[in-house]
Backbone bond lengths (Angstrom), bond angles and torsions (degrees), N, CA, C in turn:
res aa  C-N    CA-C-N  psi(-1)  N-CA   C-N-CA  omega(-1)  CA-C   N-CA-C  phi
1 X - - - 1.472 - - 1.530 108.75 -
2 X 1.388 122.40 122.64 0.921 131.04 165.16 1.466 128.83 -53.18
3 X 1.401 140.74 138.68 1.419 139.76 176.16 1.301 113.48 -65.80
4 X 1.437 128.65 141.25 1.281 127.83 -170.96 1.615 116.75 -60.40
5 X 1.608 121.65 -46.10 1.199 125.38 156.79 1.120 118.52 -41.35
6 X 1.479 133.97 -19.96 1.666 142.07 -162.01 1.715 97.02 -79.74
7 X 1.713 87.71 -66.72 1.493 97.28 165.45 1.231 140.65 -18.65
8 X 1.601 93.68 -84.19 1.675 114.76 166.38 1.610 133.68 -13.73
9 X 1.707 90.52 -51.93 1.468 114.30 -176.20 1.162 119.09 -66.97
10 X 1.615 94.33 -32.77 1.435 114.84 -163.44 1.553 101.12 -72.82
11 X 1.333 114.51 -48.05 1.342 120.49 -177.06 1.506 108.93 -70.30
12 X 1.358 111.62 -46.74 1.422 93.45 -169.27 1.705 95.51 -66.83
13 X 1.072 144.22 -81.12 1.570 119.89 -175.68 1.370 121.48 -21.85
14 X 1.182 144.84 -13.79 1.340 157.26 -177.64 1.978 90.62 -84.28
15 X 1.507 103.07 -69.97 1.250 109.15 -160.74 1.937 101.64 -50.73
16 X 1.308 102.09 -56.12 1.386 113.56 -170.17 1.526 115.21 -36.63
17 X 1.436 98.14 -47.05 1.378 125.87 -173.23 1.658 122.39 -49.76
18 X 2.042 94.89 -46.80 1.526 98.03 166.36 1.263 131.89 -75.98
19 X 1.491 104.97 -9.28 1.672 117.08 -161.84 1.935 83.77 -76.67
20 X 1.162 131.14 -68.61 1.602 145.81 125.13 1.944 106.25 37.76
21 X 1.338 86.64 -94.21 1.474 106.55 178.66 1.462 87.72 -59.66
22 X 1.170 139.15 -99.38 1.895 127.28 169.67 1.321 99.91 46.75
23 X 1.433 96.31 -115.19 1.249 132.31 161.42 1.119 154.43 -14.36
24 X 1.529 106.20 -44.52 1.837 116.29 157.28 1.682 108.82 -114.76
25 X 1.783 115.66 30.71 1.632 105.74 156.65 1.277 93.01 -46.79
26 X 1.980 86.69 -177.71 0.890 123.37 -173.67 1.698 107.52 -79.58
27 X 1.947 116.08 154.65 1.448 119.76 -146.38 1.876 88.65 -122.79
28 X 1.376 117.79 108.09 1.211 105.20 151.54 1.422 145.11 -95.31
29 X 1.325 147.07 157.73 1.112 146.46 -132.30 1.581 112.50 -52.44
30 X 1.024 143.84 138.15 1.572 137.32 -154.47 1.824 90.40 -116.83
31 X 1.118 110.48 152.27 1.587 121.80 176.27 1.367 119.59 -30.09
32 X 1.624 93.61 -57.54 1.663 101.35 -176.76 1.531 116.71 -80.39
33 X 1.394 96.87 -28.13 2.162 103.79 153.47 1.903 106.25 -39.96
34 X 1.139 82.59 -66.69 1.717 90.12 -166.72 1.606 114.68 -52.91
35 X 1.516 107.30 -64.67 1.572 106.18 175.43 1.761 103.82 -44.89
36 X 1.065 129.64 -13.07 2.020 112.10 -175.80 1.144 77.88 -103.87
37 X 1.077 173.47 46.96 1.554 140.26 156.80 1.393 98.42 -97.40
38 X 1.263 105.50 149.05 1.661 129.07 -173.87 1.665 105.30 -100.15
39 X 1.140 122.53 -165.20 1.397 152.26 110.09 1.856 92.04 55.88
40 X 1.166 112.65 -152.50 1.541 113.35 174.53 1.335 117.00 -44.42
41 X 1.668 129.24 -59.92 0.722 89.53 173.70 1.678 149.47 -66.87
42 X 1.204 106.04 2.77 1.643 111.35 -168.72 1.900 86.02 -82.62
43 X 1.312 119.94 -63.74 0.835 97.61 163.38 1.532 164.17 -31.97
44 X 1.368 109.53 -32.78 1.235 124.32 163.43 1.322 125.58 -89.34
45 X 1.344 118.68 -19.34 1.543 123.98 160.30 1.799 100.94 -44.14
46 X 1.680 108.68 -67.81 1.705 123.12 -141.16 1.984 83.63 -95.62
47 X 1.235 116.81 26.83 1.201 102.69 162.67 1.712 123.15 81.48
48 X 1.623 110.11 -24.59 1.312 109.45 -158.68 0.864 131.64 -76.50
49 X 1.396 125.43 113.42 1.643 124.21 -133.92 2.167 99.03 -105.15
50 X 1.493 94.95 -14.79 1.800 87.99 179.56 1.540 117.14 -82.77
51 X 1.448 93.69 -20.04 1.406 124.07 164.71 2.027 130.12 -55.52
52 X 1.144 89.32 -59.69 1.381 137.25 -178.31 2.133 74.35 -57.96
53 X 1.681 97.66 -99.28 1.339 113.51 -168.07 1.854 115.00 -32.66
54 X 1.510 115.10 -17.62 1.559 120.39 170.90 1.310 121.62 -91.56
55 X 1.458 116.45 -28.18 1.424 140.60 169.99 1.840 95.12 -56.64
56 X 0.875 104.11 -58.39 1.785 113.51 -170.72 1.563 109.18 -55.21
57 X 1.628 93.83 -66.57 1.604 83.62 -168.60 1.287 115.87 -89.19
58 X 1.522 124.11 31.94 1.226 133.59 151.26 1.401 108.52 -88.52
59 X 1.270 132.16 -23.35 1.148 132.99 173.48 1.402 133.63 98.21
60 X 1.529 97.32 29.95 1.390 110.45 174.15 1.439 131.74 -55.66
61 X 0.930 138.29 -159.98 1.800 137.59 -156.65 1.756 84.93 -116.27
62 X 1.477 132.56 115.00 1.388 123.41 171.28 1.458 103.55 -87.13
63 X 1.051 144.21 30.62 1.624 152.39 -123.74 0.728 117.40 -175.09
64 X 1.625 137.15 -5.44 1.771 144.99 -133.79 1.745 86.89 -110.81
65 X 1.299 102.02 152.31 1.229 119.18 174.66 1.309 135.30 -112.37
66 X 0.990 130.17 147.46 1.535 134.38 -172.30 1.759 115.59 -99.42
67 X 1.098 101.79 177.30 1.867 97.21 -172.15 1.638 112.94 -62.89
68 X 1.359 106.81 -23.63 1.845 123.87 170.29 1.641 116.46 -78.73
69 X 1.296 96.24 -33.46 2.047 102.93 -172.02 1.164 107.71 118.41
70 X 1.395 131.01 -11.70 1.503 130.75 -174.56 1.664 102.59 -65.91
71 X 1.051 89.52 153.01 1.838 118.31 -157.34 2.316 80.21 -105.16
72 X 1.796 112.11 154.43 1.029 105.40 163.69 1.855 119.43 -54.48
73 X 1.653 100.04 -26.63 1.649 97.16 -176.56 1.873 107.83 -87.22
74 X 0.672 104.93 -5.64 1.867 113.23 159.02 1.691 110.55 -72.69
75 X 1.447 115.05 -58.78 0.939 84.37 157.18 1.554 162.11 -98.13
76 X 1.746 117.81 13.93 1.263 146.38 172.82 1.394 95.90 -60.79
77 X 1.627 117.74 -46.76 1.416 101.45 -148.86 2.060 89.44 -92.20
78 X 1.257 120.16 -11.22 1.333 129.03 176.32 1.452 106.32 -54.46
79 X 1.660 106.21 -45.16 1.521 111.99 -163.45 1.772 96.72 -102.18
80 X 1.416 120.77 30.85 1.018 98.72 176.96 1.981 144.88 63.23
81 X 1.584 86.35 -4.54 1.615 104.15 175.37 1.644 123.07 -79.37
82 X 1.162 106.47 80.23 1.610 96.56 -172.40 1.611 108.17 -65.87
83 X 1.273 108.30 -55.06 1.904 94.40 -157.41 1.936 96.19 -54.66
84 X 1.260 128.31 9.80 1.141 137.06 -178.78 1.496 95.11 -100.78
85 X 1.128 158.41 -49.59 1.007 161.68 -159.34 1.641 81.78 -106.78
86 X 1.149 178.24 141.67 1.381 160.44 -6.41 1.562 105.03 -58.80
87 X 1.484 118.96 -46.72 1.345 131.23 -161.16 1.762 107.56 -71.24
88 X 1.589 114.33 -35.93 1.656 130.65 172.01 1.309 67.89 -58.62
89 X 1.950 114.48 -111.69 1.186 131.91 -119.97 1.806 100.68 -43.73
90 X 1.090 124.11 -30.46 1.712 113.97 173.96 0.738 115.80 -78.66
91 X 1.532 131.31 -11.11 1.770 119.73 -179.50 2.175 104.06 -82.65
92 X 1.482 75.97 -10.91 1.559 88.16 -178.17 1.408 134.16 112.71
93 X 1.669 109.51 15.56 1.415 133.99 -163.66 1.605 97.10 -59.69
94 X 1.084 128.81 151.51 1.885 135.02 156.05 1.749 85.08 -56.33
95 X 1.689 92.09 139.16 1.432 124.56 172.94 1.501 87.16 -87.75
96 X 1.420 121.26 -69.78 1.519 133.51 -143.50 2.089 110.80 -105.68
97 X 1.449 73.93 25.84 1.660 76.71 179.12 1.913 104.08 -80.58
98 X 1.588 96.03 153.63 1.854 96.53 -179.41 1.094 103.83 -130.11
99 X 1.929 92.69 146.46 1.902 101.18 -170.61 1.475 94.26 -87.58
100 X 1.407 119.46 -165.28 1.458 145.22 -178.13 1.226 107.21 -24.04
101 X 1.565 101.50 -63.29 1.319 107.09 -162.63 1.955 119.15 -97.75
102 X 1.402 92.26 17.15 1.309 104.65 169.94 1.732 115.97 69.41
103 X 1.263 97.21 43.43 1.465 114.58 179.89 1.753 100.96 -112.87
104 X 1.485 119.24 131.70 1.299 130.70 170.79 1.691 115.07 -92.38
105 X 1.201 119.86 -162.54 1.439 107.16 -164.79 1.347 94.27 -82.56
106 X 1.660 120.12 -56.76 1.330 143.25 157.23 1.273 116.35 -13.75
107 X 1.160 138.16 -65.24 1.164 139.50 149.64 1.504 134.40 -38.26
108 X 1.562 123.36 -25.94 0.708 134.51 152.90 1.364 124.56 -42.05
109 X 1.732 96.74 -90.78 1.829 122.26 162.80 1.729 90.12 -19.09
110 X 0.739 118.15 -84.74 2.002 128.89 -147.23 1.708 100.09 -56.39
111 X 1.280 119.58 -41.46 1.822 118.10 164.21 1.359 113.75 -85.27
112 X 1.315 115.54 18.54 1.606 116.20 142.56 1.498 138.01 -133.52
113 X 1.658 78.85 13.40 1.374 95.54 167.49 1.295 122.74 62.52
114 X 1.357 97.44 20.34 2.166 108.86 164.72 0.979 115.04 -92.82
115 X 1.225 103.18 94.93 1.911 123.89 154.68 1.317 120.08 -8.92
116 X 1.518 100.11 -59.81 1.806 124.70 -139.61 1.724 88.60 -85.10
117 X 1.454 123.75 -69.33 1.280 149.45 175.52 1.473 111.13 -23.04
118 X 1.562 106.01 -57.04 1.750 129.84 -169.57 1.418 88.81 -76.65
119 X 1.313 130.85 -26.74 1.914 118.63 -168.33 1.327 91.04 -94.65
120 X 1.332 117.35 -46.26 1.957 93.11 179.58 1.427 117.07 -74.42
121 X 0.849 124.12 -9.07 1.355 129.81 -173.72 1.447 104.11 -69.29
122 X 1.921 111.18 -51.81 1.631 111.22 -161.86 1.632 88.72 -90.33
123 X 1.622 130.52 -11.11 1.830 128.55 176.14 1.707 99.01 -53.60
124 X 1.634 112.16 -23.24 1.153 91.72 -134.18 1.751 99.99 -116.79
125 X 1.849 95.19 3.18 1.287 105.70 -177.17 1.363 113.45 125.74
126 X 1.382 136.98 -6.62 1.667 118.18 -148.39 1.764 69.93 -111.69
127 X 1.962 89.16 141.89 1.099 118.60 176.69 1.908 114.46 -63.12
128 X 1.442 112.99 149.19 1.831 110.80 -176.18 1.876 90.04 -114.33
129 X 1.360 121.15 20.39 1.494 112.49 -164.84 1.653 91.09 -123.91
130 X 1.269 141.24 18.07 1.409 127.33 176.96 1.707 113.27 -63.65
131 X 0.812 108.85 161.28 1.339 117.28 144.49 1.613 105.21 -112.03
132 X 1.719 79.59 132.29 1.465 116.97 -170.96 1.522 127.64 -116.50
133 X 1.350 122.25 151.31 1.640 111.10 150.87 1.783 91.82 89.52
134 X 1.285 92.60 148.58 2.126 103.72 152.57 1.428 119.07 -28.70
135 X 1.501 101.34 -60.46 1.581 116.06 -177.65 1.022 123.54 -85.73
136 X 1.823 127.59 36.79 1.415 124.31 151.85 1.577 104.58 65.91
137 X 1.995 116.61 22.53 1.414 90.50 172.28 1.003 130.19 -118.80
138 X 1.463 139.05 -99.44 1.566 113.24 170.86 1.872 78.53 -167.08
139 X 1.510 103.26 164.31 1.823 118.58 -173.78 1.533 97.32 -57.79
140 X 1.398 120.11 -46.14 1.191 116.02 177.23 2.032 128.37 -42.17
141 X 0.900 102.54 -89.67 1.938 102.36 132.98 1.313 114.10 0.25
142 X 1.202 129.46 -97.32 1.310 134.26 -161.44 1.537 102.58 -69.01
143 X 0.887 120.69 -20.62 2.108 120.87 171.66 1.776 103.61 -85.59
144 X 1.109 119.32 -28.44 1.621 125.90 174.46 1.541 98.51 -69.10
145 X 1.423 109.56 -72.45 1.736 102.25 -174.32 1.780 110.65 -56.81
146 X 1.419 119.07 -6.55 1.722 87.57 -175.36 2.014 74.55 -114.65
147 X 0.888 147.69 71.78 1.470 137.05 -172.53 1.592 138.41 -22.22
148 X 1.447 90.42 71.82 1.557 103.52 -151.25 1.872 83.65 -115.43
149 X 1.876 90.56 91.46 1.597 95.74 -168.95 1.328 125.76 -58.10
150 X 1.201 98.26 -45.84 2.013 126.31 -168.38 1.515 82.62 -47.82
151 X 1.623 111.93 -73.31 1.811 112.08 178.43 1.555 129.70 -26.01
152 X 1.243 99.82 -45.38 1.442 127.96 171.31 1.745 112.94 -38.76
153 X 1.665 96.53 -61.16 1.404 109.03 -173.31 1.390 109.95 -85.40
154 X 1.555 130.18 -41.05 1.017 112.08 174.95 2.165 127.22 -66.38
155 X 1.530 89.64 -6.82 1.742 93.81 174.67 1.628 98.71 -95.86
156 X 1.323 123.69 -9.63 1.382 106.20 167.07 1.615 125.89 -84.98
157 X 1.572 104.69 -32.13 1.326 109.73 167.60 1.273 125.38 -57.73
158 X 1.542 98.93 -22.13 1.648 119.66 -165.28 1.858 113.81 -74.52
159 X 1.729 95.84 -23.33 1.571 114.13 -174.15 1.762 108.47 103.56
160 X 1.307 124.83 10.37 1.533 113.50 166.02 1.425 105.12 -43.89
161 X 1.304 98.05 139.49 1.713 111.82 157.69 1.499 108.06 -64.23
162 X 1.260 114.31 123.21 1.489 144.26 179.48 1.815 104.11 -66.67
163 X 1.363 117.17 -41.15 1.145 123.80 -160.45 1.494 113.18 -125.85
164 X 1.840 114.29 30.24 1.046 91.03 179.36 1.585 120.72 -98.04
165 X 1.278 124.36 144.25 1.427 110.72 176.11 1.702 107.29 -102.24
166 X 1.568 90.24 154.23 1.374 115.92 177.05 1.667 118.35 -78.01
167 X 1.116 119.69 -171.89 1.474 119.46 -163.80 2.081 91.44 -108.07
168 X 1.414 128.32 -1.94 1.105 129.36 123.82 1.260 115.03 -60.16
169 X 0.880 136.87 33.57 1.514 126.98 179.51 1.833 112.09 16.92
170 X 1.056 121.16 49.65 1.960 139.00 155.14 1.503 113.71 -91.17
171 X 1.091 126.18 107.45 1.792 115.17 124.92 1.693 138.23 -34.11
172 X 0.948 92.77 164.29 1.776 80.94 172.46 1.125 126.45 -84.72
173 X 1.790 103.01 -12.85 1.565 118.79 176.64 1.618 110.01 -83.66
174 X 1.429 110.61 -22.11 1.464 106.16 177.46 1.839 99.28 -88.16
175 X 1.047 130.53 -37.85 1.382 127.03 -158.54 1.971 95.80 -84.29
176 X 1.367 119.69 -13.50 1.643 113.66 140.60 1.351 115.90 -51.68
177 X 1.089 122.71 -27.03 1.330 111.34 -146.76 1.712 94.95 -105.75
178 X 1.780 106.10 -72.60 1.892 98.42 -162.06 1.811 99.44 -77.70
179 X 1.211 134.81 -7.26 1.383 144.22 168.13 1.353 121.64 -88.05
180 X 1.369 118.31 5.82 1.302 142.01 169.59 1.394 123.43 -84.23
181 X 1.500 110.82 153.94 1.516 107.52 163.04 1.862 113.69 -104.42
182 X 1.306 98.76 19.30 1.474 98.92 -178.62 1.632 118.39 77.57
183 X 1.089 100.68 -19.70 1.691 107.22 -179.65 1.242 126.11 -65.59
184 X 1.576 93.87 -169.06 1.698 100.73 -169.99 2.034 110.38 -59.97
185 X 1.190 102.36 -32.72 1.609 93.89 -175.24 0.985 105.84 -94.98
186 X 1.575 137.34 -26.96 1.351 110.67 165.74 1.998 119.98 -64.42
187 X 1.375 86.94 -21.16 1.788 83.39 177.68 1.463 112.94 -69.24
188 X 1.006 120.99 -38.28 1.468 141.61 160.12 1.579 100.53 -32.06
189 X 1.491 128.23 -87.21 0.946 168.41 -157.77 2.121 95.80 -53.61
190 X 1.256 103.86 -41.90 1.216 109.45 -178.68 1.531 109.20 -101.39
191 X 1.384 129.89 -10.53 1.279 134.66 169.17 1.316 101.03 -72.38
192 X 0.965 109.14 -64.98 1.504 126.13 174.27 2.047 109.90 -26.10
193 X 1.256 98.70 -64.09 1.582 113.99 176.34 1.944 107.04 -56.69
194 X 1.332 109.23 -61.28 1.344 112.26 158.60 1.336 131.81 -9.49
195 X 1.636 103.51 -74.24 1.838 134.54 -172.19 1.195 85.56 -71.95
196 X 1.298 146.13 7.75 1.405 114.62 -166.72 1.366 110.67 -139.83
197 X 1.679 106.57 -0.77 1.366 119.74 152.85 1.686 101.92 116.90
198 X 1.270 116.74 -0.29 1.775 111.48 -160.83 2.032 96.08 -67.63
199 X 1.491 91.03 145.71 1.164 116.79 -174.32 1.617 108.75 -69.56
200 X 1.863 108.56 98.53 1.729 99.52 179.59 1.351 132.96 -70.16
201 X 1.677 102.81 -17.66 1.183 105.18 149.15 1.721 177.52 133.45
202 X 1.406 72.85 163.13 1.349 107.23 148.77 1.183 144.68 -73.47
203 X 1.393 128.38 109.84 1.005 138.65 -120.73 1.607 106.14 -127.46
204 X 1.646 116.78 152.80 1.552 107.48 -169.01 1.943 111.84 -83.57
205 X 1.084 134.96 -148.21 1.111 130.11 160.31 1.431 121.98 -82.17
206 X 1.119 122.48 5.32 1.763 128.41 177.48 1.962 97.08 -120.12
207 X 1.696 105.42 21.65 1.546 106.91 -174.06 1.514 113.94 30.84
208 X 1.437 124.37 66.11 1.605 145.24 157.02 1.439 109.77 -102.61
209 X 1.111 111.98 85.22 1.771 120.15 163.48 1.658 104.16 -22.81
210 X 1.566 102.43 -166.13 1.543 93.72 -176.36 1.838 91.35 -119.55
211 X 1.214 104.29 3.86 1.971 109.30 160.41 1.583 101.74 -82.56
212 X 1.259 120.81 -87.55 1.423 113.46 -162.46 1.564 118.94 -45.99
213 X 1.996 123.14 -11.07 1.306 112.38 176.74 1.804 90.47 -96.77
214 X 1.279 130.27 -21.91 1.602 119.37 159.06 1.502 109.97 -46.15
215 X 1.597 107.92 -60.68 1.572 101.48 -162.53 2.386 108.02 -59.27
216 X 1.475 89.56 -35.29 1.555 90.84 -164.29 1.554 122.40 -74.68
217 X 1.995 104.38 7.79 1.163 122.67 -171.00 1.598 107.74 -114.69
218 X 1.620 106.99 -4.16 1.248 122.43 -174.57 1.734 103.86 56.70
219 X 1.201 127.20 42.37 1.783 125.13 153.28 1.500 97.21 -86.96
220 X 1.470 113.61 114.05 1.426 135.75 -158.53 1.806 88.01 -99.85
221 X 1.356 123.37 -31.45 1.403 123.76 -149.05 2.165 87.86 -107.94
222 X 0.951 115.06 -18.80 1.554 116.71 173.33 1.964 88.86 -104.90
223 X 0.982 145.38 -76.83 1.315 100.63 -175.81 1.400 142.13 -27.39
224 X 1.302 124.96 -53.27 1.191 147.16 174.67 1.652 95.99 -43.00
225 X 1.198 121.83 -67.65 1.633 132.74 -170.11 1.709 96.68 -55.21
226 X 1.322 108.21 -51.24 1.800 94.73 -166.40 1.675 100.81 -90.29
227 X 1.457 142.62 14.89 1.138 153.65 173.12 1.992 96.84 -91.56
228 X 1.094 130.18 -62.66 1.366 159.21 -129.79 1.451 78.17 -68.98
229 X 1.520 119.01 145.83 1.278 111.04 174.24 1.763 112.37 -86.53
230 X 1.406 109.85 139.21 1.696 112.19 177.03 1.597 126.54 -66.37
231 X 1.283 105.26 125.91 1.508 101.27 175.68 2.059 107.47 -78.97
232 X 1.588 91.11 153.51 1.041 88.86 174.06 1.700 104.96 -134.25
């Protein structure tokens, strides 16, 4: 058993950490982004797919970049435009290309928690195994810490690494946990990680499994789950 001061520390670096991650997510297109956009991307922001389809077979750049690094299919899947993001990825756009800040499309979809977007995206080919983001982590990860379950499962079916850690030294099963609100979707979100075999553990840089930072956060309903014996 750890000392309560042990704890403390532990958490408040945990806490600090999300305020952190907070703060420098990922940035989608800002107003005055949008009003300058040209060519595909203007197009692929507002959806316009007859547009889009003339841009192409004139032979524009499907690859072109914006003042951030976003690709036109960075921003389709930003604005939520899929048959815009079907129409790139067939003309032949990068699925798994990364803007500035090292965000993929995939990654995107999953930190906004679009279902629909993230399933055509992996229908259509784009990898759920990148390493992603500042922090060396992957969509999987970043859908665990905001507990966006459904996301969860469709990047596990998809083949995310279960066990990868970040250069925070987190899993996705720990970043359920001290990046959590303890609730119903992160419990979700970590059941999910559970059933699906991820390694508990693994441990943070102060070696806190993702039970003892459950138990020291008092989530009574995620202890119980990572206590419970595993079926196999």
């Amino acid at each position: 058993m750890m000392k309560r001061g042990i704890w403390s520390g532990a958490l408040a670096v945990a806490l600090g950490m999300g305020a952190v991650l907070g703060a420098q997510a990922q940035v989608q297109p800002q107003a005055a982004e949008v009003l300058a956009y040209e060519g595909l991307h203007r197009a692929a922001w507002h959806g316009d797919l007859p547009k889009l389809k003339s841009l192409i077979a004139s032979g524009a750049n499907l690859d072109a970049r914006d003042a951030r690094g976003r690709t036109p299919l960075h921003v389709a899947a930003h604005a939520r435009q899929r048959e815009a993001v079907k129409l790139l990825a067939k003309a032949g756009a990068k699925l798994d290309a990364l803007e500035d800040d090292r965000y993929d499309a995939v990654t995107i979809a999953s930190v906004a928690d679009d279902v629909q977007t993230l399933a055509l995206l992996l229908s259509l080919g784009a990898s759920a195994k990148q390493v992603t983001s500042r922090y060396d982590g992957t969509a999987l990860i970043a859908a665990a810490h905001l507990g966006h379950d459904e996301v969860v499962r469709q990047l596990i079916a998809a083949g995310a690494p279960l066990d990868h850690v970040n250069n925070l030294h987190w899993t996705a099963a720990i970043e359920a946990v001290v990046l959590g609100d303890g609730g119903l979707r992160h419990q979700r979100t970590l059941s999910a990680l559970v059933d699906a075999g991820a390694n508990l553990q693994l441990a943070d840089r102060q070696g806190n499994t993702p039970l003892q930072l459950a138990k020291a956060r008092g989530y009574t309903a995620m202890v119980k789950l990572l206590e419970a014996p595993r079926s196999r």
